[in-house]
C-alpha positions as CSV (number, residue, x, y, z in Angstrom):
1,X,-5.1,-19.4,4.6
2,X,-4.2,-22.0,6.9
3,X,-0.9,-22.8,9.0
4,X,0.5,-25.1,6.2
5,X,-0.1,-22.1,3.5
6,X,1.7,-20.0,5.5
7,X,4.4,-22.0,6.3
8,X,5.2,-23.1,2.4
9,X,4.9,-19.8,0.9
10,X,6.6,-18.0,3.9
11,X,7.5,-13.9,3.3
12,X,6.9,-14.4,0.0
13,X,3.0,-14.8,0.7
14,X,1.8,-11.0,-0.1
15,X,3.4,-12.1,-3.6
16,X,1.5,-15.1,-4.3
17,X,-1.5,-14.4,-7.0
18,X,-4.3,-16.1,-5.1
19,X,-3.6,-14.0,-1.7
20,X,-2.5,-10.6,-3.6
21,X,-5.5,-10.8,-5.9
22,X,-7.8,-11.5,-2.4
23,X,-5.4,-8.2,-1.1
24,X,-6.0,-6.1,-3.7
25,X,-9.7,-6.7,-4.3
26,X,-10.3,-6.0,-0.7
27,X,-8.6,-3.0,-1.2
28,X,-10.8,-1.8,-4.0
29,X,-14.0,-2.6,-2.3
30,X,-13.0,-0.9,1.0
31,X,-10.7,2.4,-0.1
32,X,-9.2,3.7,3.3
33,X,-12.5,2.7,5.6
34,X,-10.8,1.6,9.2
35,X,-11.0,-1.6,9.6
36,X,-12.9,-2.1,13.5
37,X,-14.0,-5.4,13.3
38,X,-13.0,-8.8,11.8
39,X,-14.9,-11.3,11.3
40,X,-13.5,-14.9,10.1
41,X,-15.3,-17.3,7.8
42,X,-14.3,-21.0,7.5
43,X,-15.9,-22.9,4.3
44,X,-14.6,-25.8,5.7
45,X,-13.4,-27.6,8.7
46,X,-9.8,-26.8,9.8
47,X,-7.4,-25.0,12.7
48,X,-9.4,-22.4,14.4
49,X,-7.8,-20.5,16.8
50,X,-8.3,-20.4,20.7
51,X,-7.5,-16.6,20.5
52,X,-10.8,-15.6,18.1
């Protein structure tokens, strides 16, 4: 997702198919395992954080 994604769709972004799809198959894969790392992957260039 980048800044312009989340500027268009707004609040309504947990409702879009492509993000709530990526939402729920994360869910699936992962059940209730904590999350203690993150890591990000860019495909492409784009905005990248300072704070990563």
């Amino acid at each position: 997702m980048d800044l312009k994604e989340t500027d268009i769709l707004g609040s309504s972004i947990d409702q879009h198919w492509y993000y709530a799809s990526k939402a729920a198959a994360t869910k699936r894969l992962l059940g209730d395992t904590p999350i203690k790392k993150f890591s990000m992957s860019v495909p492409a260039p784009g905005f990248l954080p300072t704070t990563c």
